[in-house]
C-alpha positions in Angstrom: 46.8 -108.1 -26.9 48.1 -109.8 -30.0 49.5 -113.5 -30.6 53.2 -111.4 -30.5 52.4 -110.0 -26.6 54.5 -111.8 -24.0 51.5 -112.0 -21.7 49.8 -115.4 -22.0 46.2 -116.2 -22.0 44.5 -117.8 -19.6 42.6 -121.1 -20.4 39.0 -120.4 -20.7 36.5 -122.3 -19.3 33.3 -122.2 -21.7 29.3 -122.4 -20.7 26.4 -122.3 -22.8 24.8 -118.8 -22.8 21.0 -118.9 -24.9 19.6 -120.2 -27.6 17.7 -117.7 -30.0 15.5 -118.7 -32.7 14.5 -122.6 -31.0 12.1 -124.6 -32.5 9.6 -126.7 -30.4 10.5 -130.5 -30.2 7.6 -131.5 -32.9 7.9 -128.6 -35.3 9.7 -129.3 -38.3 12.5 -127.6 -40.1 11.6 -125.1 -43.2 14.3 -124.9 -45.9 14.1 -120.9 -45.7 14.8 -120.8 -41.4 18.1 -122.4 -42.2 21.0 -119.7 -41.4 23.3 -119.0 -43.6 25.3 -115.9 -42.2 26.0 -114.6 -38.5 28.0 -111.1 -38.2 28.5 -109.2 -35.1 28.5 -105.6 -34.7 31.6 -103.9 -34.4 31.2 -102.7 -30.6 29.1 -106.0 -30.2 25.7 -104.1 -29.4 24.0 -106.1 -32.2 23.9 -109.0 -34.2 22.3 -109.4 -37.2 21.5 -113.2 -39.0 20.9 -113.9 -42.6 18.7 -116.8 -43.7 17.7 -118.8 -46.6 14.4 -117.3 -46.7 16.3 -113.8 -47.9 15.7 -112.5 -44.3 17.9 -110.1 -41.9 17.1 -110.6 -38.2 18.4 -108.3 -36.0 19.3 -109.1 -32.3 19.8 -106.0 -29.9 22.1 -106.9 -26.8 20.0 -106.9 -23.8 22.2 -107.9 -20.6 22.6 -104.1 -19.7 19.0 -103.4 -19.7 18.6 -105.5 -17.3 21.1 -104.9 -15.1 20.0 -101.4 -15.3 19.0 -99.8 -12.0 18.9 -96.6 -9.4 19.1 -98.8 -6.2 22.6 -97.0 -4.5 23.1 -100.8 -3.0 22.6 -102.2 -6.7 25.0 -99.8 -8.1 27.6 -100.6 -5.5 27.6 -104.6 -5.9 27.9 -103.9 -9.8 31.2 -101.9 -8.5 32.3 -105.2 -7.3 31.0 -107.5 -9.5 32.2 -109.4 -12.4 31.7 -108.7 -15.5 28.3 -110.1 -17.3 28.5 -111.8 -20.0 26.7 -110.3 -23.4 22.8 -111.7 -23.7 20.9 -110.9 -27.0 17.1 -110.3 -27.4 15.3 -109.8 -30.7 14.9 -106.8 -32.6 13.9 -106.7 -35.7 13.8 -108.3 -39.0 13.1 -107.4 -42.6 13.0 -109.4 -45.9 16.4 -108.5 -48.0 16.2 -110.4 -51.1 13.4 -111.9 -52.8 13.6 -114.5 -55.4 14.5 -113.7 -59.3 14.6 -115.3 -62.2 17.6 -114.6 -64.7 15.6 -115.1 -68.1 18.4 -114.4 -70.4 20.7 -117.5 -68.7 17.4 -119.6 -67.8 18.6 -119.6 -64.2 16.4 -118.8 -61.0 18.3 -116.4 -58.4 17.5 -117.4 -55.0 17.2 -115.4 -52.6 19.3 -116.7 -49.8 21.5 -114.8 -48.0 25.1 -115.5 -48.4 26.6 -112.9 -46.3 25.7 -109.6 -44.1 28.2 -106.9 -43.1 27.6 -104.0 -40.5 28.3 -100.8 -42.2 27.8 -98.6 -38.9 25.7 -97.4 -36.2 24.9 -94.1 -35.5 22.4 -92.3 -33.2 20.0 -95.2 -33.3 20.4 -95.8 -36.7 21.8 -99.1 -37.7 23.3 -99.6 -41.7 23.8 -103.0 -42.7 25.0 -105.0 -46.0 24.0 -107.5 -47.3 23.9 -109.7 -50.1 22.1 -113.1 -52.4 24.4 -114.4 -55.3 23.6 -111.4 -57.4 22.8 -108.4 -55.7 23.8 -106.7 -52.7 21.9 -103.8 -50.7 22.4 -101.4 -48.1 19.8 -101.2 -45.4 19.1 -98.6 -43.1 17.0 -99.6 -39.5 15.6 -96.9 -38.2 13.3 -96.9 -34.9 9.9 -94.9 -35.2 8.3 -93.7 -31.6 4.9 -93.9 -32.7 1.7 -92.8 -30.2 -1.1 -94.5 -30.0 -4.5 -92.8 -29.4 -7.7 -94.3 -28.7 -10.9 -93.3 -29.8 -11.9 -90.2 -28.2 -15.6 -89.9 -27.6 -16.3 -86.9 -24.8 -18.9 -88.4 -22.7 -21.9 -86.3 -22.2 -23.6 -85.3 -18.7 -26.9 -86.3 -17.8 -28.3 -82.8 -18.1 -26.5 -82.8 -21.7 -28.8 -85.7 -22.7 -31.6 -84.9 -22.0 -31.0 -81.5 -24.0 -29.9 -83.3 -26.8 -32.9 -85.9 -27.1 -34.7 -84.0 -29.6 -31.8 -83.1 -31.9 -29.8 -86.5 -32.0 -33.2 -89.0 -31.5 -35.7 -87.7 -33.8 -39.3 -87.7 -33.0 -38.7 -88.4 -29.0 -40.9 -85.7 -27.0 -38.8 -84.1 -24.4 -40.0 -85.3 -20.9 -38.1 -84.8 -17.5 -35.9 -87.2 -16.5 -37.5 -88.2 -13.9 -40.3 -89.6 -16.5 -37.9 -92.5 -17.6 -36.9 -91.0 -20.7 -33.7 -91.3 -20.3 -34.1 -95.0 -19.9 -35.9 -95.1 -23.5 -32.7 -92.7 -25.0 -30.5 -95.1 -24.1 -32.0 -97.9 -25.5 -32.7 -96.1 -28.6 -28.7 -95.2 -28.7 -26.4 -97.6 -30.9 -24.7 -99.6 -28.3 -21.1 -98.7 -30.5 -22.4 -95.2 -29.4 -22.6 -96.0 -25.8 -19.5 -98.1 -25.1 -17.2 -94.4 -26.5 -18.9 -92.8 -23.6 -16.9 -94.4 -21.2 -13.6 -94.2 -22.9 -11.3 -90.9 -22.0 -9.1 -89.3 -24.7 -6.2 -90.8 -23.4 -2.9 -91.8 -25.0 -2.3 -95.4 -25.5 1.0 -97.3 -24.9 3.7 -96.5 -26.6 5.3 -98.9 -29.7 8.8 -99.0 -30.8 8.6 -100.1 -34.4 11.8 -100.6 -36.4 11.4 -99.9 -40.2 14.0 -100.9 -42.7 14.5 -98.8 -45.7 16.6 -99.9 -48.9 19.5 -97.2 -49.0 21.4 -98.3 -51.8 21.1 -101.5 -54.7 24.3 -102.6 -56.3 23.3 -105.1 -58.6 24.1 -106.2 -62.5 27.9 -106.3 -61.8 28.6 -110.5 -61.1 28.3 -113.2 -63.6 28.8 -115.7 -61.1 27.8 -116.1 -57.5 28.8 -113.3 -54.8 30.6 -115.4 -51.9 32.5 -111.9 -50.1 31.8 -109.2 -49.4 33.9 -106.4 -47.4 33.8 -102.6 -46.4 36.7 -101.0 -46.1 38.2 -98.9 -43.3 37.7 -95.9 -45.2 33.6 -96.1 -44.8 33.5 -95.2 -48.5 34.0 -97.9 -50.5 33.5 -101.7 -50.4 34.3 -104.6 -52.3 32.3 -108.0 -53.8 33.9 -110.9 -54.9 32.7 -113.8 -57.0 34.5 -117.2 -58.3 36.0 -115.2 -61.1 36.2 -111.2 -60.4 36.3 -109.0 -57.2 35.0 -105.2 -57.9 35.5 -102.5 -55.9 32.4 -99.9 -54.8 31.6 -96.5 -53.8 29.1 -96.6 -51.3 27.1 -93.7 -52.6 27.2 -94.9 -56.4 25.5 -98.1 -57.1 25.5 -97.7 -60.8 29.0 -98.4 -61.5 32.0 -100.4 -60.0 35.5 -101.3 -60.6 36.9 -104.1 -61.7 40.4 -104.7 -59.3 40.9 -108.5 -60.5 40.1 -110.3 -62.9 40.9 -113.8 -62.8 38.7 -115.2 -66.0 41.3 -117.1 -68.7 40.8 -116.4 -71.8 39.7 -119.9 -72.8 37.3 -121.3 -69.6 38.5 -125.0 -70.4 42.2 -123.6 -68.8 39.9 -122.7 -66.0 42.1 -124.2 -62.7 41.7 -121.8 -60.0 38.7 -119.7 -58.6 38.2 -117.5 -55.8 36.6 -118.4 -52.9 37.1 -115.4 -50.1 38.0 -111.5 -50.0 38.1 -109.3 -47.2 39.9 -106.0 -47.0 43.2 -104.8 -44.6 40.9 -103.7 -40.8 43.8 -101.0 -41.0 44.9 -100.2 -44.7 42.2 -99.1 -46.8 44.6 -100.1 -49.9 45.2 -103.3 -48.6 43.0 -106.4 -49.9 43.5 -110.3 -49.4 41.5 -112.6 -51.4 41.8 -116.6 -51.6 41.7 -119.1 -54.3 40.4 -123.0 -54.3 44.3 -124.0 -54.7 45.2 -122.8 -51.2 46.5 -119.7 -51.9 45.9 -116.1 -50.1 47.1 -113.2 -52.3 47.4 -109.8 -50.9 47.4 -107.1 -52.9 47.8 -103.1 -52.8 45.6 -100.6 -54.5 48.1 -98.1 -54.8 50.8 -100.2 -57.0 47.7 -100.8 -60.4 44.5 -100.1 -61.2 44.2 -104.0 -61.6 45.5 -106.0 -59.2 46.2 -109.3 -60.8 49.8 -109.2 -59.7 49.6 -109.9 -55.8 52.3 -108.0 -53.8 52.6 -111.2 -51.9 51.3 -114.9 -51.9 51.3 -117.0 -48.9 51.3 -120.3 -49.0 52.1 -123.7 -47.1 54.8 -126.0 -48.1 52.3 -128.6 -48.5 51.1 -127.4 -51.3 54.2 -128.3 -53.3 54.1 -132.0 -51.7 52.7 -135.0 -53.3 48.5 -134.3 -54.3 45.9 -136.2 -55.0 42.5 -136.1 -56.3 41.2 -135.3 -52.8 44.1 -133.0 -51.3 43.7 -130.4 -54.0 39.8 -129.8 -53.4 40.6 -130.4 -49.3 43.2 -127.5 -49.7 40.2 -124.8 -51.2 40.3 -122.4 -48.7 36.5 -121.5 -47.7 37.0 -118.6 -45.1 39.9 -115.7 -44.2 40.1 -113.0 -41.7 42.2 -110.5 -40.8 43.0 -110.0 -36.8 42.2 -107.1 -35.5 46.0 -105.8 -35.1 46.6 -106.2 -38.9 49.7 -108.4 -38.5 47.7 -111.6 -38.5 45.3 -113.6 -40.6 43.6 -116.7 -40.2 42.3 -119.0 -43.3 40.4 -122.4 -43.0 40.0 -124.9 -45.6 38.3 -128.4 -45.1 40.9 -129.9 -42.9 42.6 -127.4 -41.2 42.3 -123.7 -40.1 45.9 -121.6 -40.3 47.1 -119.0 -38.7 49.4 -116.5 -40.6 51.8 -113.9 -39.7 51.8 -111.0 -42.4 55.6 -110.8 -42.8 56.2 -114.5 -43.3 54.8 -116.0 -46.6 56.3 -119.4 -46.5 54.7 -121.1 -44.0 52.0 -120.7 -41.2 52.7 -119.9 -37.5 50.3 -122.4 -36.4 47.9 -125.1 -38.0 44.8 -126.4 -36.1 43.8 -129.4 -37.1 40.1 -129.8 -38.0 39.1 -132.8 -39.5 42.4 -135.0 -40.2 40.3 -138.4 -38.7 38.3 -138.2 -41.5 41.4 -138.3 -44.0 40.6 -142.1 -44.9 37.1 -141.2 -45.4 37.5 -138.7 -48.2 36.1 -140.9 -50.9 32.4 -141.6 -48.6 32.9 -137.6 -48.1 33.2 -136.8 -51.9 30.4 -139.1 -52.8 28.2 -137.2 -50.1 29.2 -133.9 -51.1 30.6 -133.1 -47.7 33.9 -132.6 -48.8 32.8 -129.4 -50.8 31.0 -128.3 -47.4 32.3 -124.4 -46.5 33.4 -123.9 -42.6 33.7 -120.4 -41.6 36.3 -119.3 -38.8 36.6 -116.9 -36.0 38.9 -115.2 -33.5 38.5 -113.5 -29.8 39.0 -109.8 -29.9 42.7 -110.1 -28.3 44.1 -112.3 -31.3 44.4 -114.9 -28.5 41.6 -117.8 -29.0 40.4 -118.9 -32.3 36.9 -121.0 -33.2 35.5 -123.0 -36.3 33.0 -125.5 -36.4 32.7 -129.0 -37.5 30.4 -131.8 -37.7 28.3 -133.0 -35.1 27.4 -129.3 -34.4 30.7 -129.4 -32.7 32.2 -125.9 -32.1 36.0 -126.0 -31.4 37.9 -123.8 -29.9 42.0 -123.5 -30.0 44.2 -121.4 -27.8 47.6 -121.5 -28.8 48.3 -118.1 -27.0 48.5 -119.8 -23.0 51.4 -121.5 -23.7 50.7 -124.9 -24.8 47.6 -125.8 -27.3 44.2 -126.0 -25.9 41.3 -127.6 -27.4 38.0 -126.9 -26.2 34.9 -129.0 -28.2 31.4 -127.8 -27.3 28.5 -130.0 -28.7 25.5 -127.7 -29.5 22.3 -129.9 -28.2 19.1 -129.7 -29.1 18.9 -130.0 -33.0 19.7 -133.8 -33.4 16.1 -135.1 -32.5 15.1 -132.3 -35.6 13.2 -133.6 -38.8 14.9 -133.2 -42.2 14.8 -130.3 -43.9 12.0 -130.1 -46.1 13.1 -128.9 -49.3 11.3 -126.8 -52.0 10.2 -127.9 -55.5 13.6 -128.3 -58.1 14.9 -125.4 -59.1 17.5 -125.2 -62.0 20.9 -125.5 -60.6 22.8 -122.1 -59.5 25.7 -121.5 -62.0 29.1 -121.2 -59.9 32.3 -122.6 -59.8 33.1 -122.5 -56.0 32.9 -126.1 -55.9 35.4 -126.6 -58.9 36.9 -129.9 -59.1 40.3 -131.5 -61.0 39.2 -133.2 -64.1 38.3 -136.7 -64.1 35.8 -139.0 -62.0 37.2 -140.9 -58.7 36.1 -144.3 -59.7 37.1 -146.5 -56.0 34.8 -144.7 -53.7 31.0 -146.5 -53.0 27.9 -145.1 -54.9 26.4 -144.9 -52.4 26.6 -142.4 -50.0 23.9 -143.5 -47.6 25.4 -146.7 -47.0 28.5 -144.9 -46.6 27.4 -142.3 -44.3 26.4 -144.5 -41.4 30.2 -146.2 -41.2 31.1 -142.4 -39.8 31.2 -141.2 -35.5 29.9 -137.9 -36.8 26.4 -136.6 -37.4 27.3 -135.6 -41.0 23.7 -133.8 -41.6 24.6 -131.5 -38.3 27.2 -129.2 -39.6 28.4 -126.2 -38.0 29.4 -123.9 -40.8 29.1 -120.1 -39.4 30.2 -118.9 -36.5 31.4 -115.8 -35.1 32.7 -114.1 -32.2 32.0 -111.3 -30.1 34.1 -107.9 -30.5 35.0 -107.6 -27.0 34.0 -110.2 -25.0 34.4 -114.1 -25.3 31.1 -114.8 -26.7 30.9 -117.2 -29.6 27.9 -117.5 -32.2 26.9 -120.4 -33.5 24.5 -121.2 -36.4 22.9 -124.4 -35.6 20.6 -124.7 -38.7 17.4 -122.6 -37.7 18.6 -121.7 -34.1 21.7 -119.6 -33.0 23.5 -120.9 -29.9 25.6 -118.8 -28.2 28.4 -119.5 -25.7 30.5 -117.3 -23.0 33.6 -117.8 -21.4 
């Protein structure tokens, strides 16, 4: 079901599911629990979570497990029941990146995780992407049975003893037991000695271990900060894009990619434009779209050059050629794009709206959800804050139907433009407002990007000061809801509420 079906969707009424990852009330909030990436597998069995601490945590889906059972009269009121929604449980984790230092630009690579991408699963073994600003890996997850014996000690008869006092207890006389002697053995036997006795050579419980194991390293290939990354339908080859260049890999050579678009100017003072998301076609392995900090999503075709700096089409909103301003053209930086899953659609989201496109018509968008248009007159307390040049991801239901971003205020909001008249459904994610600041690590030398590029000049007529500034807003500007995602196949959102991950079902 597509945004083109005639069958409508119905509204959907939303509930709060689980919270993985909560913090007690008192604890405070590390710097490295913060999560920076949420990705769902692609039948929705597992999700995996990247952090700023360089960490992967994997979440297996658990709601089947427990539903699991023999009973005939179990079996028969599952016939009838309704559908249960997904529930996660935890997995796994493993430590992806560590911190670098870049000696020859004087610049320390951190080792947060910027985004994770599911390769495939096959036969319990789980292949995951995923990437800091420099380097990205391939990780294998592989579960390891192991046994666990305990000590085996046979234990020895009475009869057996007494036989061995003289060998094992040197200069005891060998008396009957009746004499007591086997009294005085015993207390002349180390007591480690005695407790194996009673223990049978039996086979412990059994431990399900998950070990990840570094596949592949494709590194040394950005100057600038990875922000995308994407495999393609093909399961061979996969692409990373930075503010300047996207390259295009072969998943079993890391020692050499291809450079598909260049966007560098000759002089970096003419420097107007960067890019600031990539994904490839869910259908068409030649097909790429990438977009740019001016508002523009360019897709191009592999087949047509070897470098595709000349986009076979550019979509853009009228609004773009209207009147702008010193705030409209970093407002219109798109941060996130996503193909839907029939190939005919994409949806983009920049700072105060998300967009929905329809592949065969360029000019404008079929529909705009507006995000953040209340805080339009507070664009110069936003810039001053750095909140303007905050990145909100977006997502879509696995019909094309419902769509989801987040916003400030944890607020997660959901559109539905496909049952007939718009719906807007805000969920407030509790439970991280009464949570202590984040408490940040010592200063380290600023990352070099240009995701955050700017028009030239300073914006003199907003306050200095952002504090003062901050408290004149409705919102929680410190609770932001930047990554969400949604579940493959069932309405089940994901939402990264710093350290915790809430989800909700429908």
């Amino acid at each position: 079901m597509t945004m083109t079906d005639s069958t409508s969707a119905a509204p959907l009424r939303w509930n709060f599911s689980q919270v993985l990852g909560q913090r007690l009330p008192d604890e405070p909030l590390q710097n490295d629990d913060v999560v920076t990436t949420v990705a769902f597998e692609k039948r929705g069995d597992y999700l995996a979570v990247g952090d700023r601490g360089g960490r992967v945590v994997i979440f297996e889906r658990d709601d089947r497990k427990k539903n699991a059972s023999n009973n005939r009269r179990d079996l028969e009121k599952q016939d009838f029941a309704t559908t249960r929604h997904p529930e996660f449980r935890y997995k796994t984790e493993f430590q992806s990146h560590e911190p670098e230092f870049d000696y020859l630009k004087s610049v320390e690579i951190e080792e947060k995780i910027n985004k994770v991408r599911w390769w495939m699963t096959h036969n319990g073994l789980l292949f995951i992407l995923s990437t800091n600003d420099k380097t990205i890996k391939l990780w294998k997850v592989k579960e390891h049975k192991v046994k666990q014996v305990k000590e085996i000690s046979p234990p020895l008869c009475s009869e057996n003893m007494l036989l061995a006092d003289r060998s094992f207890i040197p200069g005891l006389e060998t008396k009957s037991a009746a004499s007591g002697y086997r009294l005085e053995w015993i207390e002349k036997t180390p007591q480690k000695f005695l407790q194996s006795q009673d223990i049978d050579g039996e086979i412990g419980g059994m431990e399900d271990p998950f070990r990840a194991k570094c596949q592949k390293v494709y590194a040394c290939a950005h100057s600038f900060n990875i922000n995308s990354i994407s495999n393609n339908s093909d399961y061979e080859t996969l692409l990373s894009a930075d503010d300047l260049r996207i390259n295009l890999w072969n998943l079993e050579v890391s020692d050499q990619c291809f450079n598909i678009i260049d966007m560098k100017p000759p002089n970096m003072e003419d420097l107007t434009e960067v890019i600031t998301s990539a994904e490839f076609h869910p259908l068409h392995c030649n097909l790429l779209a990438y977009s740019s900090s001016q508002g523009f999503i360019r897709l191009s075709d592999l087949r047509h050059a070897a470098i595709c700096d000349h986009a076979s089409r550019i979509f853009q909103h009228g609004e773009c050629y209207g009147s702008k301003s010193f705030f409209t053209e970093i407002t219109s930086s798109i941060s996130d794009i996503k193909f839907l899953n029939d190939g005919h659609h994409l949806i983009s989201r920049n700072y105060m709206n998300m967009k929905l496109w329809d592949m065969r018509m360029e000019s404008s968008p079929v529909a705009i959800f507006k995000i953040h248009e209340h805080l339009r007159p507070k664009l110069p307390e936003l810039y001053n804050n750095d909140c303007i040049f905050d990145k909100f991801e977006c997502c879509f239901s696995g019909d094309g139907l419902h769509f989801a971003t987040g916003s400030y205020s944890n607020l997660l909001q959901i559109f539905s433009p496909g049952s007939g008249k718009e719906e807007r459904v805000k969920l407030e994610i509790r439970g991280n407002s009464d949570r202590k600041t984040i408490h940040q690590a010592t200063s380290r030398v600023r990352r070099r990007s240009l995701s955050n590029l700017i028009p030239r000049g300073i914006y003199q007529h907003a306050h200095p000061d952002s504090q003062s500034s901050r408290a004149d807003f409705s919102c929680h500007l410190s609770s932001k809801l930047l990554h969400v995602a949604w579940h493959p196949t069932s309405n089940l959102v994901a939402c990264a509420a710093e350290s915790s991950l809430v989800l909700y079902y429908a």
